[in-house]
C-alpha positions as MATLAB code, in Angstrom:
seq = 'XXXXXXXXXXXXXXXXXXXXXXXXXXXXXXXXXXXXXXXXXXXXXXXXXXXXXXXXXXXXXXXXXXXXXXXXXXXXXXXXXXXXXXXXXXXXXXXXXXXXXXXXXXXXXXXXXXXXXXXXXXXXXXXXXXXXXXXXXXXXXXXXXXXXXXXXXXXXXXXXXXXXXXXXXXXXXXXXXXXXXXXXXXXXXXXXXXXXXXXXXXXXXXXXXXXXXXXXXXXXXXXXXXXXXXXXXXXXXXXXXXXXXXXXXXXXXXXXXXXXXXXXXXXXXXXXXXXXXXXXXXXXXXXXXXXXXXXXXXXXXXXXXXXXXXXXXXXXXXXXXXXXXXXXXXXXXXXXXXXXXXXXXXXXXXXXXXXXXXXXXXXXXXXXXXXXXXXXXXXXXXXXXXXXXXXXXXXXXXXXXXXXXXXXXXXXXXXXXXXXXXXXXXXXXXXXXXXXXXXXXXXXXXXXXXXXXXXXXXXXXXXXXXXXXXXXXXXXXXXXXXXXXXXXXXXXXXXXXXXX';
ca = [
       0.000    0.000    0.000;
       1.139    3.761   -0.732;
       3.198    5.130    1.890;
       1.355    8.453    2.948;
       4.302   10.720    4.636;
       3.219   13.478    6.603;
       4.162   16.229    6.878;
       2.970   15.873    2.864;
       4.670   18.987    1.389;
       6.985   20.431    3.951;
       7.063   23.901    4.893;
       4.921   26.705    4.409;
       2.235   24.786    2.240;
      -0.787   26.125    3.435;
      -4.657   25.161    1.226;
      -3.906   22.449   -0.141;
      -6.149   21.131   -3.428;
      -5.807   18.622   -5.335;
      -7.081   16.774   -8.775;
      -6.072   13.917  -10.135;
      -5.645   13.571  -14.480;
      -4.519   10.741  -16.160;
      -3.383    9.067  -13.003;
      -0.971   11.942  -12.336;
      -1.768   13.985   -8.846;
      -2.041   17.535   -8.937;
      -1.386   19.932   -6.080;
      -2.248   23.625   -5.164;
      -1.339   25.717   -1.981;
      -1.693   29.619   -0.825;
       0.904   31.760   -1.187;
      -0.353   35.181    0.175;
       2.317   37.818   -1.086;
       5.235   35.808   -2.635;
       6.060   35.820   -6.035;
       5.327   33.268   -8.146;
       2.392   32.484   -6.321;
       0.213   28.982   -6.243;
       2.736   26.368   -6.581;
       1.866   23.417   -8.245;
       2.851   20.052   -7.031;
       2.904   16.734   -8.788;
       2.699   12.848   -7.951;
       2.370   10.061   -9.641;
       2.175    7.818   -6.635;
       1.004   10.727   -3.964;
       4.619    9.842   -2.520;
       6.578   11.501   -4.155;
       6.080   14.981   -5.573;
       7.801   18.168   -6.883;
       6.900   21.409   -8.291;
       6.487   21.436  -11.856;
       5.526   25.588  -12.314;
       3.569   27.976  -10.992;
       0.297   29.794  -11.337;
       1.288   32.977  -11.199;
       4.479   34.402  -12.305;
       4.245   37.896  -12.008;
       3.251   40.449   -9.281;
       1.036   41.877  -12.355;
      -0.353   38.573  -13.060;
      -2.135   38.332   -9.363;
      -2.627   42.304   -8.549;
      -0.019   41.343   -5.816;
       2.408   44.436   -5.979;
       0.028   46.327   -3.342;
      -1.153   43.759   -1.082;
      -1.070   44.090    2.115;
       0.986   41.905    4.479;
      -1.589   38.987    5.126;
      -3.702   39.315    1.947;
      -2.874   37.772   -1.743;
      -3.065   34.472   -3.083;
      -5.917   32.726   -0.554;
      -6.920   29.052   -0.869;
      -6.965   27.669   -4.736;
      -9.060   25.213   -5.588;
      -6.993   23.328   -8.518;
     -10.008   21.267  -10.968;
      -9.405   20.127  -14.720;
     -12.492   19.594  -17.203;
     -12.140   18.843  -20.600;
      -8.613   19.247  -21.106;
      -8.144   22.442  -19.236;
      -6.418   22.751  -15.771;
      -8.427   25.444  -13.913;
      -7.460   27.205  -10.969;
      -9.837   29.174   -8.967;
      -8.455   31.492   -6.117;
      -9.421   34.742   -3.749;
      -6.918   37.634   -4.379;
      -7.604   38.799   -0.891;
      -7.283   42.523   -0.452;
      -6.944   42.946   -3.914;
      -7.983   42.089   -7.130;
     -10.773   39.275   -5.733;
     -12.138   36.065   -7.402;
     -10.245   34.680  -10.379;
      -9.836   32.188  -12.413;
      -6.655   31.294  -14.024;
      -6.678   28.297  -16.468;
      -3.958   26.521  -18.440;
      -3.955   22.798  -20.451;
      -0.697   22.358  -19.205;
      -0.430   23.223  -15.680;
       3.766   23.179  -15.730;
       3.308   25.606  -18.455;
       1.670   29.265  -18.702;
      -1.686   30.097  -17.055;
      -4.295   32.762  -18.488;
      -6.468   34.649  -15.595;
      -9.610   35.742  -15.645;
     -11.416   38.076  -12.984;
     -14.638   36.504  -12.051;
     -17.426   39.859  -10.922;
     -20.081   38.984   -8.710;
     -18.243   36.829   -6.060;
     -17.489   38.792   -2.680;
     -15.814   36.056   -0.715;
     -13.326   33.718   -0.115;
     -11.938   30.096   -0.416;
     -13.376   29.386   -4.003;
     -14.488   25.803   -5.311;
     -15.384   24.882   -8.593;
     -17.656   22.191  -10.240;
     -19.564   21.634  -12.746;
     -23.284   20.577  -12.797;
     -24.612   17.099  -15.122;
     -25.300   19.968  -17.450;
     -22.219   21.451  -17.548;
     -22.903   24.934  -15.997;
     -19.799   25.954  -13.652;
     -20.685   26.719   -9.956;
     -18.356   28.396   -7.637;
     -18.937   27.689   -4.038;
     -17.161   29.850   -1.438;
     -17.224   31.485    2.129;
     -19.063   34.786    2.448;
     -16.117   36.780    4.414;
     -15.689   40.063    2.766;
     -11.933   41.183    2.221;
     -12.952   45.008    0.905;
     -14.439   47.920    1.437;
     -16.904   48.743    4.114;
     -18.415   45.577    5.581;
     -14.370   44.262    5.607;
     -14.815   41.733    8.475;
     -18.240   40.499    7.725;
     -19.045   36.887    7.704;
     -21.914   35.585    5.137;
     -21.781   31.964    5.433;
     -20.600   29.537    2.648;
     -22.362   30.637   -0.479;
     -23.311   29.814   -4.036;
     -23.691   30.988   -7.610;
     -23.774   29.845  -11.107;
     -21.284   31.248  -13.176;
     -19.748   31.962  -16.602;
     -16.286   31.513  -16.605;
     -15.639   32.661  -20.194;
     -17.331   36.140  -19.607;
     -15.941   36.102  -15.920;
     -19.207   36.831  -14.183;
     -21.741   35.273  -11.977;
     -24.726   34.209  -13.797;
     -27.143   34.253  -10.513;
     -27.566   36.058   -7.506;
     -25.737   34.501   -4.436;
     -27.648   31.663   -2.638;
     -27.009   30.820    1.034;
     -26.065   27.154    1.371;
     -25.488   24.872    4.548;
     -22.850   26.415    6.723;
     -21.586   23.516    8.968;
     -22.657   22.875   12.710;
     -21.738   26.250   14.255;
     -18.459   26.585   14.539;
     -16.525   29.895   13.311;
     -15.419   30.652   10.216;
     -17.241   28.171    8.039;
     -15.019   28.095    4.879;
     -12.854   26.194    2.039;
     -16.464   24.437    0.925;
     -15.714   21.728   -2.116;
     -18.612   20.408   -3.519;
     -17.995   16.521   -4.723;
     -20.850   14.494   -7.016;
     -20.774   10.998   -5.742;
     -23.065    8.141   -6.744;
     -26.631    9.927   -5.903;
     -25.309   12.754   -3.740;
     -23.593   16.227   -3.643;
     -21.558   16.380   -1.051;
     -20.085   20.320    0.617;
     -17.428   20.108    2.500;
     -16.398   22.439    4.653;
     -13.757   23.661    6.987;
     -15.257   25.016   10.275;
     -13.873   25.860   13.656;
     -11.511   28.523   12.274;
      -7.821   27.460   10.875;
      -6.494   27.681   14.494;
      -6.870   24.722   17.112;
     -10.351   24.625   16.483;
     -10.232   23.693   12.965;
     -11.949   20.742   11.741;
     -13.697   19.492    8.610;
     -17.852   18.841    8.379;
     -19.938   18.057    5.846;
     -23.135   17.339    4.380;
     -25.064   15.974    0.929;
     -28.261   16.727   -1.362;
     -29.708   15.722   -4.347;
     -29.388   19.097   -5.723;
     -25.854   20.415   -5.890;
     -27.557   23.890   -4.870;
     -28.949   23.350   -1.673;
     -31.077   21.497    0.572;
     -27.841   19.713    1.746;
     -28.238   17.467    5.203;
     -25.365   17.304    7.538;
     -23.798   14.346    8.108;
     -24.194   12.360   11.179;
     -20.405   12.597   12.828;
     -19.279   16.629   12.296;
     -16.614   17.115   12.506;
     -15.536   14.019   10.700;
     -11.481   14.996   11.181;
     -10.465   17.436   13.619;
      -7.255   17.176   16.467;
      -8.950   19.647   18.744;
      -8.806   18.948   21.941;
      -6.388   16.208   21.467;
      -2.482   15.421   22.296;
      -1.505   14.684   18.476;
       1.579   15.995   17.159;
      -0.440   17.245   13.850;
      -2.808   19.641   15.027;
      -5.067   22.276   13.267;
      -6.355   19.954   10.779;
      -9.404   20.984    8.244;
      -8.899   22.870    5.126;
      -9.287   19.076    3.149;
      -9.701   18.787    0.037;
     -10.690   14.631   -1.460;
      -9.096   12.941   -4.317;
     -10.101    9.431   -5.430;
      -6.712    6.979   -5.528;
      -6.893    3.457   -7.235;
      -6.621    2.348   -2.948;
      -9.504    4.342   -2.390;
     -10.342    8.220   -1.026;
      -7.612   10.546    0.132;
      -8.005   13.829    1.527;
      -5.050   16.794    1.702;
      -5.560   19.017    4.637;
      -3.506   21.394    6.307;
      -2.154   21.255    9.698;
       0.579   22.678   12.153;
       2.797   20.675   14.226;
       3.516   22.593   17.439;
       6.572   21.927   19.924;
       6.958   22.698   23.535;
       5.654   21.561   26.858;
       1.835   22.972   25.505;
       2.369   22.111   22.227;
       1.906   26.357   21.985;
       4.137   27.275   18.891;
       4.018   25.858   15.269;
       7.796   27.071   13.385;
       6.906   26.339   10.125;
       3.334   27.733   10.510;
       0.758   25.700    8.239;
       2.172   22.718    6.035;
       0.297   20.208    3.847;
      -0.760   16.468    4.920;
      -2.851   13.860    3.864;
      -4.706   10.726    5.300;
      -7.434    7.950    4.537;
     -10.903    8.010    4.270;
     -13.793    5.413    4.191;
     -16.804    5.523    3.754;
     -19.636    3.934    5.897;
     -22.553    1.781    4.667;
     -24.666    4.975    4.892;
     -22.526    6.882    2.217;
     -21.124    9.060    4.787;
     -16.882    9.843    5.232;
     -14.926    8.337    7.868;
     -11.764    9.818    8.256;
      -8.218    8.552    9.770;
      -6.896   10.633   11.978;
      -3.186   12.439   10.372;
      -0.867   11.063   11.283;
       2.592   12.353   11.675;
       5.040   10.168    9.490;
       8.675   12.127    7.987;
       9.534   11.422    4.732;
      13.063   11.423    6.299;
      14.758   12.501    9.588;
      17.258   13.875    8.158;
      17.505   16.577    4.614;
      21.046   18.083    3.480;
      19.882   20.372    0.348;
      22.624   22.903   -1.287;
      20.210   25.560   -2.992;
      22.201   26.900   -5.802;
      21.776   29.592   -7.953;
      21.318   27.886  -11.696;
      19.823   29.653  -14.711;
      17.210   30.095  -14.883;
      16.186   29.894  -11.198;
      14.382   26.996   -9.521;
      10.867   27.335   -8.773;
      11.121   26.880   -5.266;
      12.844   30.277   -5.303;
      10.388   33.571   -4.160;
      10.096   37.186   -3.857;
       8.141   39.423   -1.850;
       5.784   41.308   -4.363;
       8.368   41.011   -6.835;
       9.729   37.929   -9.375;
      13.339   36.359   -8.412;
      14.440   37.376  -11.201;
      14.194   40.824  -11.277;
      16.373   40.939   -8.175;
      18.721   37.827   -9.125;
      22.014   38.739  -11.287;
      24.010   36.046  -12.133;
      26.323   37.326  -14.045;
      28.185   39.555  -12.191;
      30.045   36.839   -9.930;
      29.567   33.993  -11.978;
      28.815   30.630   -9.552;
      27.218   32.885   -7.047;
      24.111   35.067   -6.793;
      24.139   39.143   -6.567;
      21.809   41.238   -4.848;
      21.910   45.121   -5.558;
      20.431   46.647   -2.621;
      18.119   49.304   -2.782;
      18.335   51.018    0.567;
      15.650   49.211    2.464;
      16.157   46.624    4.633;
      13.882   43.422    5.968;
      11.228   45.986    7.597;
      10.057   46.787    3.552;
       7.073   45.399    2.136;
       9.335   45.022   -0.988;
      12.900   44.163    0.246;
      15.897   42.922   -1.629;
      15.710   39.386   -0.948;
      15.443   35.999   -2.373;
      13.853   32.827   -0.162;
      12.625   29.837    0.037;
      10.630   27.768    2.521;
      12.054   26.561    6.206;
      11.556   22.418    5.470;
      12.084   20.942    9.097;
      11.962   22.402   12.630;
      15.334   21.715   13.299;
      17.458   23.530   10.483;
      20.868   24.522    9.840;
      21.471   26.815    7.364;
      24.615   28.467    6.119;
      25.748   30.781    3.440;
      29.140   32.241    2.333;
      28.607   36.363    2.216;
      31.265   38.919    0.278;
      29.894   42.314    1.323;
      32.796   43.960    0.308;
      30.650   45.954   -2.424;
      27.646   46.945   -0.152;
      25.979   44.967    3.096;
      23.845   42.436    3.279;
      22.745   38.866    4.822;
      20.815   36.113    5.735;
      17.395   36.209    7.267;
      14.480   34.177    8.568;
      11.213   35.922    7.857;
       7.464   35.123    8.681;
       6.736   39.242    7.986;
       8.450   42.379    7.794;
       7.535   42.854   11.512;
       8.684   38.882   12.535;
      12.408   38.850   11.233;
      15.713   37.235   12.674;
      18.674   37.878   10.641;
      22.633   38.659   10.382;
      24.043   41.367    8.551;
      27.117   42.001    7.049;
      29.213   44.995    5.580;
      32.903   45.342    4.416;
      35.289   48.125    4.650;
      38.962   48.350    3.840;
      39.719   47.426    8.133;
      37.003   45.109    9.308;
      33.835   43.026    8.042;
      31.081   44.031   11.015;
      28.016   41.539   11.764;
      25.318   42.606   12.642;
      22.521   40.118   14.062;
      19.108   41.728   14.830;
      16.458   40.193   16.172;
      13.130   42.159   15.102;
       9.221   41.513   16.770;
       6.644   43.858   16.677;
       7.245   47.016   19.069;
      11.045   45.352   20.083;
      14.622   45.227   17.896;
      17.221   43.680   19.371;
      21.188   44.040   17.703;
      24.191   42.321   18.670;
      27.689   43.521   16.913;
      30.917   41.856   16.207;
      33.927   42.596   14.027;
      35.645   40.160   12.072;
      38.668   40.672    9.565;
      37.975   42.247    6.484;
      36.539   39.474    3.547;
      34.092   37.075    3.412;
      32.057   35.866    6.125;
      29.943   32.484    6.739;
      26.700   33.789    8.256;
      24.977   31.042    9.818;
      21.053   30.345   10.822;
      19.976   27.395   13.051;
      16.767   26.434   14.528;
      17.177   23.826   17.337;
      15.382   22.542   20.531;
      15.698   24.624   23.456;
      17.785   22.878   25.769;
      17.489   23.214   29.692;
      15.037   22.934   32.917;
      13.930   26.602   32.837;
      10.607   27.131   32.485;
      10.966   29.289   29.129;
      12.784   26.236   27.250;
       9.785   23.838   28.445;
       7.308   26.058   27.037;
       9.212   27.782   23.726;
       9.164   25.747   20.607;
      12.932   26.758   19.142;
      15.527   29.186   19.816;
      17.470   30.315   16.886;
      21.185   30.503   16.842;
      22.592   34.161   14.829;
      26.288   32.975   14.274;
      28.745   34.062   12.295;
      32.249   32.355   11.031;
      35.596   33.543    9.454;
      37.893   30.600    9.175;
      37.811   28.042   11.949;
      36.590   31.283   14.280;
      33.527   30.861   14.903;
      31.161   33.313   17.366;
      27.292   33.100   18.081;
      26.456   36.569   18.429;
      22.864   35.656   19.949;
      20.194   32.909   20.929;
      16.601   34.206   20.114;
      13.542   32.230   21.283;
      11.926   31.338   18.807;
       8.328   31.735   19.379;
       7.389   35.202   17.539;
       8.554   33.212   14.581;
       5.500   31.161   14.704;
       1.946   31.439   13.484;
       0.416   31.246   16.501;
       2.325   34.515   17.431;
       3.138   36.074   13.871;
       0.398   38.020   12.425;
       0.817   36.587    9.089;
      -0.937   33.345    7.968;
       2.593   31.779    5.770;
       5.484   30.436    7.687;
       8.955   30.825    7.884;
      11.158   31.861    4.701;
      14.838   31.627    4.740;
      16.693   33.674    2.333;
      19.513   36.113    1.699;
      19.021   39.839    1.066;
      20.813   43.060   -0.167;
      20.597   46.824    1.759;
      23.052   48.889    0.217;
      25.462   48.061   -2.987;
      25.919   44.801   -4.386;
      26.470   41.741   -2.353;
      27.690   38.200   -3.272;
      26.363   35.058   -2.136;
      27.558   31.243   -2.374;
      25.150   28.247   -2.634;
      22.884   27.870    0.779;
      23.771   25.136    2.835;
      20.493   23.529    4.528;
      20.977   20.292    7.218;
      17.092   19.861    8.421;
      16.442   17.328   11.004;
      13.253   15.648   12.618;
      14.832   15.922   16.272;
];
């Protein structure tokens, strides 16, 4: 039987949906304000997967140059018809409901603004007639009623014209927990079946549903809501809901999102919300049963050297911005160059180039020449969540700087090392200890820097506010390197990740 490894997809991985085409597995998650946003996944034994492209590839392409911090690319819904991959996704903040569809989904995707929808968390299905209904959650991201919660709602629509063909309709909205959201609407045997996420996408979260005749209304719940949730629970995987079903040839699988916290509470989640999977049944009433997640590593240990090929790997992002308008790799060929623009971590549009934290415990390294401007290594959930070292160059000294930035607090420690490169060095590692703040935190991270066999830790950071029970943000931690002033080289990344 298939091996299903959770954590699925590592890492900020947030949303998951997935379709299945030819017996090849295809996988969506958010991506809020990085550029390219919706990454798409694939797996032809739900094993193994990698990203094949992305859905959007420019800031232009998703309205995301202006979003704020917490809005973007919300919750895809990834469906294919007749050929043609479609991708249906909130634009939160910004440019709303669209549509973007491709027949190859490695390849380039066309989008389409869909008027009429004021919402979230868009599904899409199609009707035994063909007519395309988008189901979604009624929270409105704009304007004057920003805040206000409709329910999960309906309408027909024409996806061509990009416009809803009926007024909204008010469909079942789960058992009464908050936030009743992500709805997919499934045809199966003699039912339609809307499923929902309920509970809200913290440690209440949980998934519910219920079935009709008619995919556009008179749904009855089902008789076990919520059918998966780890509330109130001491599993490692907690958070779960968000699901999303695919039919394997061993039966139903659904991809959910969860966290998996650390410390004596189980209070802090580093890598904020991550794709799993598990197993469902179902009962001799036509009803889901679901398998609790359970935690299972695809390995406990990773040792990845991200390198700076042309062009760039997908797993590369920006922050409202494409990699490669800030990559140059030509000016120290073998390395990457960042021209910095003045601004630092704190902008909305910084210098810097990331990619996604894979394991709690994480090493990572990177060889820095400032010696044409200064510049470093971060870890970022926001600009108002970020740990990082700094380094500049002058003719007498290299100075490190290590900062350690939370909302309302900055923290700097400062040493000088000779003048020339310098290693600058990120780890996330169990807190060791019997105080009470290492039983409780989740991480502390290490800000260490290293010239030759000289090697100093400028500071230990707990690692809580990097979290997403603490950050403000809904993504998870990025690790990347960044310019502020002049041009700054950078070496391959060094990442050791570990399961301890």
């Amino acid at each position: 039987m298939t091996t299903i490894h959770n954590p699925l997809l590592p890492g900020f991985n947030p949303d998951p949906s997935v379709t299945v085409v030819d017996g090849v597995y295809y996988l969506a998650t958010s991506s809020f304000e990085y550029v390219p946003g919706i990454p798409i996944y694939s797996s032809t034994d739900f094993e193994n997967w990698a990203m094949i492209g992305t859905v959007i590839a420019t800031p232009e392409e998703g309205g995301l140059a202006t979003v704020p911090t917490g809005g973007g690319v919300w919750a895809p819904t990834i469906r294919h018809r007749d050929g043609v991959f479609y991708v249906i996704v909130t634009i939160a903040m910004g440019l709303g409901c669209m549509v973007y569809s491709a027949t190859d989904p490695a390849g380039e995707w066309t989008g389409t603004l869909i008027e009429g929808i004021e919402g979230i968390d868009p599904d899409l299905a199609w009707d035994e007639d063909g007519v395309a209904i988008v189901t979604y959650s009624g929270l409105v991201t704009t304007g004057e009623d920003f805040g206000h919660h409709g329910g999960i709602r309906q309408v027909d629509v024409d996806l061509v014209a990009g416009r809803a063909l009926t007024a909204p309709r008010n469909l079942w909205s789960g058992g009464g927990g908050i936030f009743p959201e992500a709805p997919h609407l499934y045809h199966r045997g003699d039912f339609w079946y809307l499923m929902i996420a309920e509970g809200g996408t913290e440690r209440g979260h949980g998934e519910s549903i219920a079935r009709s005749t008619d995919p556009r209304g008179g749904f009855e719940a089902g008789p076990r809501n919520p059918f998966i949730s780890a509330r109130s629970t001491d599993r490692p995987v907690q958070n779960t809901g968000h699901g999303d079903l695919v039919e394997t040839p061993e039966g139903t699988v659904m991809v959910l999102l969860g966290v998996r916290p650390r410390g004596a509470t189980r209070a802090f989640s580093a890598l904020g919300r991550e794709t799993f999977a598990t197993r469902v049944t179902w009962d001799a009433e036509g009803w889901p049963v679901a398998e609790p997640v359970a935690l299972a590593p695809r390995t406990p240990e990773l040792a990845q050297r991200w390198g700076y090929e042309s062009p760039l790997s997908r797993e590369w992002i920006a922050i409202r911005r494409t990699p490669s308008e800030l990559a140059d790799l030509d000016s120290a060929p073998g390395s990457l160059s960042l021209h910095g623009e003045g601004t630092d971590m704190t902008s909305i549009t910084p210098v810097f180039l990331g990619r996604r934290q894979l394991n709690q415990t994480a090493t990572v390294r990177v060889t820095v020449d400032a010696s044409g401007g200064s510049g470093g290594i971060a870890v970022r959930y926001d600009e108002s969540n970020v740990f990082g070292l700094t380094a500049t160059q002058t003719d007498a000294a290299t100075t490190v700087v290590a900062e350690a930035r939370i909302p309302g607090i900055v923290q700097r420690w400062e040493h000088e090392f000779p003048a020339g490169p310098v290693e600058l060095i990120l780890r996330a590692q169990r807190p060791v200890g019997d105080t009470f703040e290492s039983m409780i935190t989740g991480d502390r991270i290490e800000l260490a820097a290293r010239v030759g066999d000289n090697e100093l830790v400028l500071a230990s950071v707990d690692g809580r506010s990097l979290s997403s029970e603490v950050a403000a943000s809904f993504t998870g931690r990025v690790i990347g390197v960044f310019a502020v002033t002049g041009s700054v080289a950078f070496g391959p990344i060094d990442y050791a990740g570990s399961e301890a």
